[in-house]
N, C-alpha and C positions, 0 to 999 in steps of 0.2 A: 432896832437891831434885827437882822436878818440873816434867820439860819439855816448856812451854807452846807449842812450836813450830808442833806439829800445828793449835792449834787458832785461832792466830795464821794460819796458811793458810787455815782455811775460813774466817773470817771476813772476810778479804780476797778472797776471792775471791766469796765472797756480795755483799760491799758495791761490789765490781766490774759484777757482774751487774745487781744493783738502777743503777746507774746508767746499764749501758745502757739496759736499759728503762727508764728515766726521758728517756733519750736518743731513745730511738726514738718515744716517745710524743709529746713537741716536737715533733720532725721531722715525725713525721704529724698532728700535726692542725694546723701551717703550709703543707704540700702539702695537704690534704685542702680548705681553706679555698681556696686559690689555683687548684685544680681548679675547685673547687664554682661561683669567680667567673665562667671560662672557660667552666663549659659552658654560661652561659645565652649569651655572644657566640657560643660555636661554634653552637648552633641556631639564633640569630636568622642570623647566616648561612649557615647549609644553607639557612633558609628562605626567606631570601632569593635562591639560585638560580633556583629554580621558578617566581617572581612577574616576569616582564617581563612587560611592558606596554609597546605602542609605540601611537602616534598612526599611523593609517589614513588619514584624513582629516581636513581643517582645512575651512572654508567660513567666509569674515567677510561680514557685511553690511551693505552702507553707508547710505547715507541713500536712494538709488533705491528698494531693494529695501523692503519689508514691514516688516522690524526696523529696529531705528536704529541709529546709527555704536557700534563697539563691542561687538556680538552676535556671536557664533560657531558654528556646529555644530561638534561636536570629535567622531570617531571615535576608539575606541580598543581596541584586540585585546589580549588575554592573549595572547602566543605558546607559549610554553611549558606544557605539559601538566599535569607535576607532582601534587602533590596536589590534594586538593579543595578546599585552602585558599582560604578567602574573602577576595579581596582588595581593596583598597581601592585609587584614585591622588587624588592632586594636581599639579595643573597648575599652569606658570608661562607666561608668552606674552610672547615680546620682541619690539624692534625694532629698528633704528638707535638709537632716541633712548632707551629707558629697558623697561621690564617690569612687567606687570603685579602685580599682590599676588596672595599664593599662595591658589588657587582650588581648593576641594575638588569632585570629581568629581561628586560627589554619587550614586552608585549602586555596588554591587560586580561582582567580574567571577570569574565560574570560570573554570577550563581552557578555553584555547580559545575564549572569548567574545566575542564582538565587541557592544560598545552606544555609541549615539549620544546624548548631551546639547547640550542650550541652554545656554550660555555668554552671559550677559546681562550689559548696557553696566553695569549697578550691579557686578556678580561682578569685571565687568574695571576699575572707575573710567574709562568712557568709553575705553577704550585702544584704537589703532585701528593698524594698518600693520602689524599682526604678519607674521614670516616665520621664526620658530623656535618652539618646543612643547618646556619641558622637562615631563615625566612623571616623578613619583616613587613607587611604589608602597609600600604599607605594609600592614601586618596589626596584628589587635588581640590582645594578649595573654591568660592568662587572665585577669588582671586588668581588661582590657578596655582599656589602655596601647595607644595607637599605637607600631608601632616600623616606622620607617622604614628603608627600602632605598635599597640606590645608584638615582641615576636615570637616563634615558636625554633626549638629548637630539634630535626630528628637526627638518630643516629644510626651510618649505614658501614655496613662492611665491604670494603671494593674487593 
């Protein structure tokens, strides 16, 4: 008679092994996936640090003046240094009574930049009595995908 004991041990303990690593290999490619999702949030927010953008200057102009009711000069500064990233805003313009439709800046801004646009009575739907300026700052992806950043909200007296 011949005892099979020994070989009854490697075999279990082989079909042990093989199942951790059957085990480990699940494990990692469920974390490896739930990573992989996180780090494009985690860059869109690093990158998002470096891109404020605050409004410098508001000017509305009414019917007196050259433009018509509802035109604006809007300044607006990159504060933040950061990279070279090309950035992008949009604007909303409130007042008492309601806010304007979200108005793209229409120009980018580097580090440090400051530029001034026309903000026209068609851009704002005639909107007149502003005294807030929110800013939203965005970049475009490789894809070319806007992704948007928190905003900043100031507030100015016309």
């Amino acid at each position: 008679m011949k005892n099979n004991k020994g070989l009854s041990t490697v075999v279990t303990t082989l079909i042990i092994i093989l199942l951790v690593l059957v085990a480990v290999g699940i494990i990692w490619g469920v974390v490896n996936n739930l990573l992989g999702k996180s780090k494009s949030t985690i860059e869109s927010s690093t990158k998002c640090l470096d891109l404020e953008v605050r409004a410098n200057k508001v000017i509305e102009w009414d019917d007196n003046d050259t433009l018509g009711a509802g035109d604006y000069n809007i300044t607006l500064k990159r504060t933040a240094s950061g990279e070279d990233e090309v950035v992008y805003t949009k604007l909303v313009l409130y007042s008492a009574t309601g806010n304007t439709p979200v108005i793209d800046f229409g120009v980018s801004l580097l580090p440090l930049e400051t530029k001034t646009q026309w903000i026209t009575s068609e851009q704002t739907s005639n909107f007149t009595e502003g005294n807030k300026i929110e800013v939203t700052t965005y970049y475009l992806d490789e894809s070319g995908n806007e992704k948007l950043c928190p905003s900043g909200t100031t507030e100015f007296k016309f």
